[in-house]
C-alpha positions in Angstrom: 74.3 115.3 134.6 78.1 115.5 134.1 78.0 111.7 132.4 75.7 113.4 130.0 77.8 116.6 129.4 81.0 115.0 129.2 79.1 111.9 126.9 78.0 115.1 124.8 81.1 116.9 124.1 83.2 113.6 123.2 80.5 113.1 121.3 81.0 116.5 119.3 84.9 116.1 119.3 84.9 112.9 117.6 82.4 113.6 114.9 84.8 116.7 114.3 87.4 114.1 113.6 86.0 111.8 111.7 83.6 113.6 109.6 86.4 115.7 107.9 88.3 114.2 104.8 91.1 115.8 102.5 89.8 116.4 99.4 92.8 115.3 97.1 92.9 118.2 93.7 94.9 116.6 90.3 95.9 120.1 88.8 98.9 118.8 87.6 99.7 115.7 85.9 97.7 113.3 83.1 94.1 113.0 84.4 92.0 112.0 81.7 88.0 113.1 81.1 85.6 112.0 78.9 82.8 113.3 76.8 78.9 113.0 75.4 80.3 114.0 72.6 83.6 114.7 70.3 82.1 116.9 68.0 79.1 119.5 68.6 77.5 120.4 65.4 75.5 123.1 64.5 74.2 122.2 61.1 71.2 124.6 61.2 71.7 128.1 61.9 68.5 130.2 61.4 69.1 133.2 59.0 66.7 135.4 61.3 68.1 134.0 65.1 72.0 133.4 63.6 72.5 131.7 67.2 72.0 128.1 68.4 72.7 126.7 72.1 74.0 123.1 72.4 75.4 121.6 75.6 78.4 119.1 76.7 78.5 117.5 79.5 82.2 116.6 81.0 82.6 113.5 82.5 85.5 113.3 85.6 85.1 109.4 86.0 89.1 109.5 88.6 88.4 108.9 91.8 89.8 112.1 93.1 88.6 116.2 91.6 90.3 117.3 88.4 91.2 121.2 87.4 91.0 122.0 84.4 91.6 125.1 82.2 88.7 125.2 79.3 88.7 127.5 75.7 87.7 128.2 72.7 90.6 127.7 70.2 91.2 127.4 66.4 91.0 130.0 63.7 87.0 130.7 63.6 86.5 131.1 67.6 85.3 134.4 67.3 81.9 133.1 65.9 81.8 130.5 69.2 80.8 131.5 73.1 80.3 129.0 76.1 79.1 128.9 79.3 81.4 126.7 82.0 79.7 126.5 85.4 77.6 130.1 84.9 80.8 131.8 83.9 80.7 133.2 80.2 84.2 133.5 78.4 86.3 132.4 76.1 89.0 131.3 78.2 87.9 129.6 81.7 91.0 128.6 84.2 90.9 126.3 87.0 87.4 124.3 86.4 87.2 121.8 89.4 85.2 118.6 88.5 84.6 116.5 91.4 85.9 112.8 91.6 82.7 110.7 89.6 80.9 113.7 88.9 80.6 115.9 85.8 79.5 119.3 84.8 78.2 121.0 81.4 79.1 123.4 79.1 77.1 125.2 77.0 78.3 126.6 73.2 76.6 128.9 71.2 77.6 129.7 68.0 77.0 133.5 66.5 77.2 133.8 63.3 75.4 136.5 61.3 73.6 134.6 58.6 72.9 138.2 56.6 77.4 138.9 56.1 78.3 138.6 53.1 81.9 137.4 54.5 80.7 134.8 56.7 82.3 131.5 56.4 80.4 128.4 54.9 81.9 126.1 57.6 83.5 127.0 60.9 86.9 126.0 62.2 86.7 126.0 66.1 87.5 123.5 69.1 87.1 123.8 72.5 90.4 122.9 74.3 90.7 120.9 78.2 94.0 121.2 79.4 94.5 119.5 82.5 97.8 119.2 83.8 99.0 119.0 81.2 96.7 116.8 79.2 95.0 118.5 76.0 91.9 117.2 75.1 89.9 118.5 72.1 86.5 119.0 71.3 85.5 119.7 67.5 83.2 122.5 66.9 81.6 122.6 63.5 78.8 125.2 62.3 77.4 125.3 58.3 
């Protein structure tokens, strides 16, 4: 019986050990990420909707997790909304993408097809600064 219990918690105590890693976080420095796309277009926006969804997905292909700091920029971002990881702003900080994994984004584009001031084509990017590193993302609407 005390083989058994003392088998059993050596046992426990090593898989405590060895089954915990340090998870190593680049938030500073030049880590690189890749794209599905360079530039989402919205070439059809729907005079009665004035709103279409399209997604990126973000592509962390180091070997170690990546924060990032994702937003809108450029002179037409008030016409532009996205959607990083369920959380809807403008301006997302701190954006973890694990090592060989990716997440997506989703960008919608509101534009009011029926004002008069409206722009014929939109000037808008989203922006990935990761320690660092900006990386840009064209977003054009007509």
């Amino acid at each position: 019986m005390k083989k058994t219990r003392l088998f059993s918690v050596a046992f426990l105590l090593l898989m405590c050990l060895f089954s915990c890693k340090k998870e190593t976080i680049l938030s500073e420095g030049g880590a690189t990420l890749h794209f599905s796309n360079d530039t989402i277009l919205f070439d059809t926006v729907f005079t009665t909707i004035g709103s279409i969804t399209h997604h990126l997905k973000v592509y962390n292909n180091n070997n170690f997790d990546v924060k990032t700091n994702i937003k809108i920029a450029g002179e037409d971002m008030r016409f532009y909304a996205m959607n990083v990881d369920g959380v809807s702003a403008n301006d997302v900080k701190n954006v973890e993408i694990p090592g060989n994994d990716s997440i997506f984004i989703f960008v919608e584009v509101r534009i009011n097809p029926n004002e008069q001031n409206s722009p014929l084509i939109t000037n808008a990017n989203l922006e990935f600064n990761t320690g660092g590193n900006v990386q840009k993302i064209d977003l054009v609407a007509y």
